[in-house]
C-alpha positions in Angstrom: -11.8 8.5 -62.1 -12.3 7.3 -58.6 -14.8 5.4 -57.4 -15.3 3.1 -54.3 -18.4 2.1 -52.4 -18.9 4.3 -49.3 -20.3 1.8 -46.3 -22.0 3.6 -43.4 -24.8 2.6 -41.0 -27.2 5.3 -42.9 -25.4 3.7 -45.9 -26.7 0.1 -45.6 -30.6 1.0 -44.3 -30.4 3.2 -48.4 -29.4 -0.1 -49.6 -32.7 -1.7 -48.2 -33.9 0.7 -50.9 -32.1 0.1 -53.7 -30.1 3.2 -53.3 -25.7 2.9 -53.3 -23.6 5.6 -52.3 -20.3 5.5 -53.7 -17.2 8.3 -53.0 -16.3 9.9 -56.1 -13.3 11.6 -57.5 -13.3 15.9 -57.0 -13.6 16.8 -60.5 -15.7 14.2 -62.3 -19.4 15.0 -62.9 -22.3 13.5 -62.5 -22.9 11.9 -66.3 -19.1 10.4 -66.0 -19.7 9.0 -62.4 -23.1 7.0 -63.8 -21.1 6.0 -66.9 -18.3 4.2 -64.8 -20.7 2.8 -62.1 -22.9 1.3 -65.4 -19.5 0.2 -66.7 -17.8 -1.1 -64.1 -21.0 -3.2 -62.0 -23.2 -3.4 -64.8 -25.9 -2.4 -63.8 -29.4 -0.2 -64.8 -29.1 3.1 -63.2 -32.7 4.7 -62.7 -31.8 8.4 -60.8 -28.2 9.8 -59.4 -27.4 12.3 -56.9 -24.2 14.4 -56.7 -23.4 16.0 -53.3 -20.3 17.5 -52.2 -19.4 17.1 -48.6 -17.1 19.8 -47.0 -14.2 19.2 -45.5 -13.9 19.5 -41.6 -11.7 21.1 -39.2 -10.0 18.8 -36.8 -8.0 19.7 -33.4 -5.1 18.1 -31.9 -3.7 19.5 -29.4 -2.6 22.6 -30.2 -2.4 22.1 -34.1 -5.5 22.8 -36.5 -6.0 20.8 -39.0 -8.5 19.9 -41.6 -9.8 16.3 -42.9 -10.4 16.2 -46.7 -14.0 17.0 -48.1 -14.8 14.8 -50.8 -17.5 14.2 -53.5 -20.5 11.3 -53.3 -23.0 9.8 -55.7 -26.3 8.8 -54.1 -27.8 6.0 -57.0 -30.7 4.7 -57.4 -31.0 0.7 -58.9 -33.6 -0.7 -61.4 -35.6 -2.9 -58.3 -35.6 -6.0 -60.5 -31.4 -5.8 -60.4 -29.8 -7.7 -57.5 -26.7 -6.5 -56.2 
């Protein structure tokens, strides 16, 4: 399973709120996504959100292309936990 923190401007004003974004992996799920992120930063995990977030079509040129949709857990932290 793939995870890695996302880091965006929206990103960091969530964090204010003790909520983390993190990209996830296509075909994991939402119970094995919280399982890792408890695992891997041990942490308490209070509500998770799955979204899925389409991929785009790009132009260059004369060529179409498309950039890679990919799948993100929105998480919300216990607000005594410090990260």
């Amino acid at each position: 399973m793939f995870i890695s923190p996302l880091t965006t401007e929206k990103n960091s004003l969530l964090a204010k709120n003790k909520k983390y974004v993190f990209m996830i992996d296509n075909q994991s799920d939402k119970k094995k996504a919280v399982d890792e992120i408890i695992k891997r930063y041990n942490v308490k995990v209070l509500k998770s959100n799955v979204l899925n977030v389409k991929a785009k079509k790009r132009r260059l040129g004369n060529t179409i292309g498309k950039k890679r949709g990919f799948k993100k857990i929105i998480v919300t932290l216990d607000k005594q936990i410090e990260v």
